[in-house]
C-alpha positions in Angstrom: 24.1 2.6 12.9 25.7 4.2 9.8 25.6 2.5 5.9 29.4 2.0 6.6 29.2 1.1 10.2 27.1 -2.0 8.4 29.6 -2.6 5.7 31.7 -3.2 8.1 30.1 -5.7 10.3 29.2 -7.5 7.3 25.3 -7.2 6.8 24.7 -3.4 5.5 20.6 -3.9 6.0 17.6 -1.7 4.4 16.9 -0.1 7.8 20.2 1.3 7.2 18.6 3.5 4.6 15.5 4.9 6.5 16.6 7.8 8.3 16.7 11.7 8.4 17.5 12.2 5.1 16.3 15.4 3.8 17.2 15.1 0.0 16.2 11.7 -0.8 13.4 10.9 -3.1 11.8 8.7 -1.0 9.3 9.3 1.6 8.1 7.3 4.8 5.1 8.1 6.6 3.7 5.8 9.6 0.2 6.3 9.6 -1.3 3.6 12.2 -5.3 4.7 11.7 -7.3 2.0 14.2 -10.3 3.4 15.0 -13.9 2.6 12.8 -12.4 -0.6 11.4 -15.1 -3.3 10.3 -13.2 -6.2 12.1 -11.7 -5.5 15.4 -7.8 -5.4 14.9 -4.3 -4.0 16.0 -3.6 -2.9 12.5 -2.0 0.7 14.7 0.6 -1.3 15.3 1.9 -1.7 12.2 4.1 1.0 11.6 6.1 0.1 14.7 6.5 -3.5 13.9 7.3 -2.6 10.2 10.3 -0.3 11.4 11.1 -3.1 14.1 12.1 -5.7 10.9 13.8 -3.7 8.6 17.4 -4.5 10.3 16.9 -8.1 9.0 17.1 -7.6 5.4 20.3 -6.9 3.7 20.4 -4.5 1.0 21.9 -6.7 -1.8 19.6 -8.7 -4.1 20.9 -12.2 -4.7 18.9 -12.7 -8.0 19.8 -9.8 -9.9 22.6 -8.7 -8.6 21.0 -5.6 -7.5 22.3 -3.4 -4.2 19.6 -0.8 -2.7 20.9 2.3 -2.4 17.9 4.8 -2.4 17.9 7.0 1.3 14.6 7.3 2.2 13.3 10.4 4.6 11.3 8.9 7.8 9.0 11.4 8.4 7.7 10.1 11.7 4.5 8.2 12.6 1.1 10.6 12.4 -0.5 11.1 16.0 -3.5 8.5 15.2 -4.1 6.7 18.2 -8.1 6.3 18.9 -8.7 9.1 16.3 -11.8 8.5 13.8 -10.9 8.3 10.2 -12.8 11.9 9.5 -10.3 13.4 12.3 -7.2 11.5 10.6 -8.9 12.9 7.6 -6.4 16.4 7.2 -3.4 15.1 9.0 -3.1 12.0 6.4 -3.7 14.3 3.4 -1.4 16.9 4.9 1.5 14.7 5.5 1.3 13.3 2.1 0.8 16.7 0.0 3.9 17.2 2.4 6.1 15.1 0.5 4.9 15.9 -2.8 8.6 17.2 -4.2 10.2 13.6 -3.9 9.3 11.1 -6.4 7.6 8.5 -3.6 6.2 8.9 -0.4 4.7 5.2 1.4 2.3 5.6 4.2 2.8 2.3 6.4 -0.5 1.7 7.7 -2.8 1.8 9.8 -6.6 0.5 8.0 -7.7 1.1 5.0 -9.2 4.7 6.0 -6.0 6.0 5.1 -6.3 5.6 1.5 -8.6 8.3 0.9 -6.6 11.4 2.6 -3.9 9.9 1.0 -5.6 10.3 -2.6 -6.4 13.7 -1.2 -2.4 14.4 -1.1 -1.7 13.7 -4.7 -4.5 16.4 -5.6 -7.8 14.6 -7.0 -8.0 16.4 -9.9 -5.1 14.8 -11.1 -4.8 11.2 -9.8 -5.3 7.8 -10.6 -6.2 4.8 -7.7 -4.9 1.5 -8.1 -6.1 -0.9 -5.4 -4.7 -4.3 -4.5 -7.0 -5.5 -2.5 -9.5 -8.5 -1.5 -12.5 -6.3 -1.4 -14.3 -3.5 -3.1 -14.2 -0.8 -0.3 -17.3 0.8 -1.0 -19.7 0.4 1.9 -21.9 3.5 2.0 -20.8 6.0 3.9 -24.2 7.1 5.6 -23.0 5.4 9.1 -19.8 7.6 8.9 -16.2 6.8 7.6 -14.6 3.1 8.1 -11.7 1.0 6.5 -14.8 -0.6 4.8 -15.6 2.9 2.4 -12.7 4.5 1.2 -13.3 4.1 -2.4 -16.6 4.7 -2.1 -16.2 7.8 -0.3 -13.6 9.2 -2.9 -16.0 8.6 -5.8 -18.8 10.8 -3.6 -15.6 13.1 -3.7 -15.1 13.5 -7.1 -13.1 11.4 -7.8 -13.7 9.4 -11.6 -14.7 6.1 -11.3 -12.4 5.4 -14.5 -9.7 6.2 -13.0 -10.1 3.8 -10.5 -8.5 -0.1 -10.8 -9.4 -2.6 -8.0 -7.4 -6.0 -8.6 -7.4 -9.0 -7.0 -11.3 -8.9 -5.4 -12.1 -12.2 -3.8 -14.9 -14.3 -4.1 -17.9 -14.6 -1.4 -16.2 -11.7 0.5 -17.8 -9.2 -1.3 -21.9 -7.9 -2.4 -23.6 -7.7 -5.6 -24.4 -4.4 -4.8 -20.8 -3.5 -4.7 -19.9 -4.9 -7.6 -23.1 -3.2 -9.3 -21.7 0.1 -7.7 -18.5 -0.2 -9.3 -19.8 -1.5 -12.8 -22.0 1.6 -12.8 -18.8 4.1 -11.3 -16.8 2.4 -14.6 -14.2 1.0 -12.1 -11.5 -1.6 -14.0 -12.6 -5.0 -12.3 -10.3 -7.8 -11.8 -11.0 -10.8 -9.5 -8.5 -13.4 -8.2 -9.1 -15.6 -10.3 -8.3 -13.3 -13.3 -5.2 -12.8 -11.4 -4.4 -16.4 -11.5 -5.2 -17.3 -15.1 -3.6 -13.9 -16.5 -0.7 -13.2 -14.3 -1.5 -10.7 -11.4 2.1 -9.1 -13.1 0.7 -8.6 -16.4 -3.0 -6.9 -14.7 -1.0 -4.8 -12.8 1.2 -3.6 -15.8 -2.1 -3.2 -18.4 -4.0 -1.4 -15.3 -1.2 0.7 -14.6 -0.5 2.1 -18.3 -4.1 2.2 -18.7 -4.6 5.0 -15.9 -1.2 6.9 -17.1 -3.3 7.4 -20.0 -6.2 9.5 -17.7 -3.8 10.7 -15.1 -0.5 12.4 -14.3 -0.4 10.6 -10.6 -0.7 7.3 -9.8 -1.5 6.2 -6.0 -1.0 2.5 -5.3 -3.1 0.7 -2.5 -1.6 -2.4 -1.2 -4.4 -3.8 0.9 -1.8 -6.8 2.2 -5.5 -9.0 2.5 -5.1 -9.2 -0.8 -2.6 -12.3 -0.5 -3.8 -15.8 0.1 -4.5 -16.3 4.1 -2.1 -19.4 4.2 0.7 -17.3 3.4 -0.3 -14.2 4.9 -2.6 -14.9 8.5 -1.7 -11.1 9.5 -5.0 -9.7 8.4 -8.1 -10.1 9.6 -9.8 -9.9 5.9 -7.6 -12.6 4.3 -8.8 -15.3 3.0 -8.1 -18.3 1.4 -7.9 -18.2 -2.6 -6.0 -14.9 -2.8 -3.1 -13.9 -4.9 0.2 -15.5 -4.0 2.6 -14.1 -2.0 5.3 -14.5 -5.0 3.0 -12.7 -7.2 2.5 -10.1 -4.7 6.3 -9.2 -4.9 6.1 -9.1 -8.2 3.6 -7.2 -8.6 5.2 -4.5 -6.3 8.6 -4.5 -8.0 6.8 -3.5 -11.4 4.4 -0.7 -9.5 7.5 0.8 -7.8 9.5 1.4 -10.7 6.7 2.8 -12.3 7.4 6.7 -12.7 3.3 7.9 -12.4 3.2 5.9 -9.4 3.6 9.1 -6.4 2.5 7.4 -3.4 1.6 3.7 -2.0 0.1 2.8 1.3 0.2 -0.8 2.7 -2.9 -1.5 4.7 -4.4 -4.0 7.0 -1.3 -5.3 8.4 -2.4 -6.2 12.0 0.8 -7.4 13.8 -1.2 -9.1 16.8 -2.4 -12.2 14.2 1.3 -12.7 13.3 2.5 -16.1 13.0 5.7 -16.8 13.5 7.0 -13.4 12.4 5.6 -14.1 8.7 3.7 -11.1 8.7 6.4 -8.5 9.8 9.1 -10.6 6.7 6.0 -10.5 4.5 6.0 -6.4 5.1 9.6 -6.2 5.3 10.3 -7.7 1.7 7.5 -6.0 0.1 9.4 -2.7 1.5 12.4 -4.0 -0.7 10.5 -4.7 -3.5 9.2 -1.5 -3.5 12.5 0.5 -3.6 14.3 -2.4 -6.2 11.4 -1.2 -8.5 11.7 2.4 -7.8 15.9 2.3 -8.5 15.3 0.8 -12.0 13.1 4.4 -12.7 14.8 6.5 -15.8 
């Protein structure tokens, strides 16, 4: 169904805008890595069930008056099934490095293994990595690859521990060794709770010029375990005390209409946990959020 075909049932939706659509500045990439994940999970089904919602959100913004309009190029989902995140490894960064000519390209995960080829596809020489997320990532990577070591496996990369951000790290779900190992990499640190008592808006926003000062590319992950478990039960590494869902659109509004920011994953989404479809709406509306953000870009 066309944008118009919508218009004129009524209910012109955001799937309407997700297509092939060579010259838009947006990019879409399903990349549903499974394998190597610390908690067993159906987080490859996430691209299909992210696709699957878009139909029920309209493109108009009741509190600001906003209509979407951005045409965003589907690219396709990455041939990932039961391949290890060192296989996944060129594919991820090549699809991304792909895109590079528009302004955005979102990889709709897939486990957090995808991070780091994405990283790869902005060039690490020249980008920054902002993490929402409930945990540190950086496992050692002795035993191989897993959605438990992407960060740590881009800092063995090269990549500057500086320009690294992790936000929103939950208590009692993470090591003291970790945290010692990102203390040491001089990785920006900010827990939950600083999230709460500061505004997880205004870390976001203070982290984000912070790294445009180091970088000229800015790669967002959204590690969806980030939110509070009682609003978001879709991941199997959410827990209670996390940031609010609210504050999680919020949050994603001001990091897509941010013009360093290049490319975003959203990981950990497994679609089996689902409750009541809160998951799939929880993924849809962040999608929206995402391109509100981006339209209000100079």
């Amino acid at each position: 169904m066309t944008m118009e075909d919508s218009e004129a049932l009524g209910w012109p939706s955001v799937a309407d805008l997700v297509g092939q659509h060579p010259q838009a500045s947006v990019a879409l990439i399903g990349a549903g890595l499974n394998e190597r994940s610390l908690t067993p999970g159906r987080c490859d089904l996430g691209p299909k069930a992210f696709r699957a919602v878009l139909p029920r959100f309209s493109t108009y913004d009741v509190e600001t008056g906003q209509t979407l309009s951005s045409e965003v190029f589907d690219a396709g989902d990455l041939p990932l099934k039961a391949v290890s995140p060192a296989d996944a490894f060129l594919p991820v960064r090549d699809a991304v490095a792909a895109q590079a000519s528009r302004a955005l390209t979102v990889l709709v995960g897939g486990n957090n293994a995808i991070t780091r080829p994405g990283v790869h596809g902005l060039g690490l020489e020249r980008v920054g990595l902002l993490t929402l997320d409930a945990h540190f990532d950086l496992r050692d990577t002795d035993q191989g690859l897993t959605n438990g070591n992407p960060v740590q496996a881009l800092l063995e990369d090269g990549l500057d521990g500086q320009r690294i951000s992790q936000i929103g790290l939950a208590p009692f779900a993470n090591t003291r060794r970790a945290h010692d190992k990102a203390k040491a990499a001089g990785i920006a640190v900010h827990t939950a709770r600083t999230c709460r008592e500061q505004g997880l808006a205004a870390v976001v926003t203070r982290e984000l010029e912070r790294l445009s000062g180091l970088c000229d590319a800015i790669y967002v992950d959204f590690d969806i375990d980030v939110i509070d478990r009682s609003q978001w039960p879709a991941s199997p590494g959410a827990r209670p005390g996390g940031v609010s869902v609210q504050d999680f659109f919020d949050a994603t509004r001001i990091i897509g209409a941010h013009p360093r920011v290049k490319a975003v994953d959203l990981t950990e989404y497994d679609p089996s946990l689902d409750i009541g479809d809160l998951g799939s709406l929880t993924v849809g509306r962040w999608f929206c959020e995402l391109l509100a953000g981006f339209e209000t870009r100079g």
